[in-house]
C-alpha positions, 0 to 999 in steps of 0.5 A: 419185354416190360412188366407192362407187356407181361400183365398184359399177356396174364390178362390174356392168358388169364381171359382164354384158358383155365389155369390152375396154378402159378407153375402152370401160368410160368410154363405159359409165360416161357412158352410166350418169350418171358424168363420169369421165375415163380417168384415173378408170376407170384408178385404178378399174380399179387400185384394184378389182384387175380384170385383162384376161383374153382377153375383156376385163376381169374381177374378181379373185374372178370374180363381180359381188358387190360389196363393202362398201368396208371389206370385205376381198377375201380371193380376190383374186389374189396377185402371186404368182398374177397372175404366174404366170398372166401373166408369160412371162419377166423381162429385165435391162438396168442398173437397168430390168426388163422382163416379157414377159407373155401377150397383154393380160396386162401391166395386171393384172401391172404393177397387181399390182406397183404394188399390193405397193408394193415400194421396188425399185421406183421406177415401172412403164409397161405395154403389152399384153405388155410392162412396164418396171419402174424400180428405184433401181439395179442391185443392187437390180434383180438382187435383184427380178429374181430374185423375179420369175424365182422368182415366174414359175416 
């Protein structure tokens, strides 16, 4: 089975039921014939931009229509969008960040983050409501730190 069939099967999956975490959606996948690690269903979590909203994962656009893989999403959500949806505050110490996001709202804010590939930053590390993002410097840290303020609202 192809990285293709897999997403399509996320969708689905995604579309039907409740999931609540990466485990979850992995047991499922084994469960459908896939041999995926954890670290597979976070890149394809990632990659298929779903967010965790208060009942588990859901798809950027809000349903289960697959896309062809060359097909654009154009309703995907926005950094912009995602956090202000989520974002709650954004803290300074040197050059590290760390946003305060809602419960369970730190994944799709640091996958949206990491998905503008922004050379501010060098990493981002995310719990449930708290993302560290690692800048070169302290300069450059202000300047993201200010856009994320504005971004929040």
């Amino acid at each position: 089975m192809t990285k293709v069939d897999r997403h399509n099967v996320i969708r689905e999956l995604v579309a039907q039921m409740a999931i609540s975490n990466q485990d979850e959606l992995r047991r499922k996948l084994v469960r459908r014939g896939f041999d995926v690690t954890q670290a597979t269903v976070s890149r394809d979590i990632h990659e298929l931009r779903l967010y965790k909203g208060p009942n588990g994962y859901a798809l950027p656009n809000g349903n289960g229509v697959a896309l062809a893989e060359d097909e654009e999403d154009d309703d995907s959500p926005t950094v912009e969008d995602i956090l202000s949806t989520f974002g709650l505050k954004v803290k300074q110490a040197m050059n590290q960040l760390v946003i305060i996001t809602t419960h369970g709202g730190a994944q799709p804010v640091a996958a949206s983050i990491d998905s503008e590939d922004w050379d501010e930053v060098l990493g981002t590390i995310a719990g449930d409501d708290t993302i560290l993002i690692i800048c070169e410097d302290e300069r450059r840290a202000t300047g993201l730190r200010a856009q994320i303020e504005e971004m929040i609202g």
